[in-house]
N, C-alpha and C positions, 0 to 999 in steps of 0.2 A: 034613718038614712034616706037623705032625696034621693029625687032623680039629678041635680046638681052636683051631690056626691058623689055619686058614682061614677057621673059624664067624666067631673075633675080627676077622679083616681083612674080613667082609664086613658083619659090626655096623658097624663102623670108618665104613666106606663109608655106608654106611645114613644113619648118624648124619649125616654129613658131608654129604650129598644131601639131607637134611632141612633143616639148616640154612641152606643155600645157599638151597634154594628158599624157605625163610620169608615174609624181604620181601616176593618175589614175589608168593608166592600171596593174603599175609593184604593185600597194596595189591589186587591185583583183585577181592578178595572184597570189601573195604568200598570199595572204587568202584564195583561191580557191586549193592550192597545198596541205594547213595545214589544211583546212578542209577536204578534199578528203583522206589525209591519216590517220583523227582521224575514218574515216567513214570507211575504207579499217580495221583500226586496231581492230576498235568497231564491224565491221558490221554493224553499224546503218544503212540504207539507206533511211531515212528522207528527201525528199527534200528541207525541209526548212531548213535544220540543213545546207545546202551551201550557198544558198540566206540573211540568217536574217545576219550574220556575215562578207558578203561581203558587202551589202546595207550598214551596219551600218560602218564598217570599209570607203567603199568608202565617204563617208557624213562625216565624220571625214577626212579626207584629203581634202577633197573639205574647211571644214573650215580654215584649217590650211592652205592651199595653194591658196587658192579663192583671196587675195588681191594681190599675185606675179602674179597669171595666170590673174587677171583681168589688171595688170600694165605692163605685156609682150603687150598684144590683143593690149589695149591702145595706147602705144610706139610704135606698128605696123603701127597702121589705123594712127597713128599723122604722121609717119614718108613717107606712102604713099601716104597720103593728101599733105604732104611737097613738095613731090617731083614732083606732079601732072604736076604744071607750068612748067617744065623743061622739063618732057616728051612729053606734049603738044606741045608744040612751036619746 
């Protein structure tokens, strides 16, 4: 095993971790942008009123997207077990 290999397998992962987190992050960020300016427009400044609508948005994409991010991870760890023998020898 290079040091090419393993740079490559830790891009790999990188990539892979990025992706995954996407959904994630880009739903809390535009729930967090649309809360924050219903609270700037209201005055409200409830802390809950940013948390209950991010939580439940975030948990609503975890559903909807939980079977493609758990089939990326999967396709990863298959395709790094695949290749183990090759880097080994």
């Amino acid at each position: 095993m290079t040091e090419s290999d393993v740079m490559q397998i830790i891009t790999d992962a990188l990539v892979v971790a990025a992706r995954i987190s996407a959904p994630i992050l880009l739903t809390s960020i535009v729930v967090g942008v649309v809360v924050g300016l219903f609270q700037s427009v209201t005055q409200i400044q409830e802390p809950t009123l940013s948390f209950v609508p991010k939580f439940t948005a975030v948990g609503f994409v975890i559903v909807i997207f939980g079977p493609w991010m758990m089939q990326e991870m999967t396709s990863f760890t298959a395709n790094l077990i695949g290749q183990l023998p090759e880097m080994v020898s």
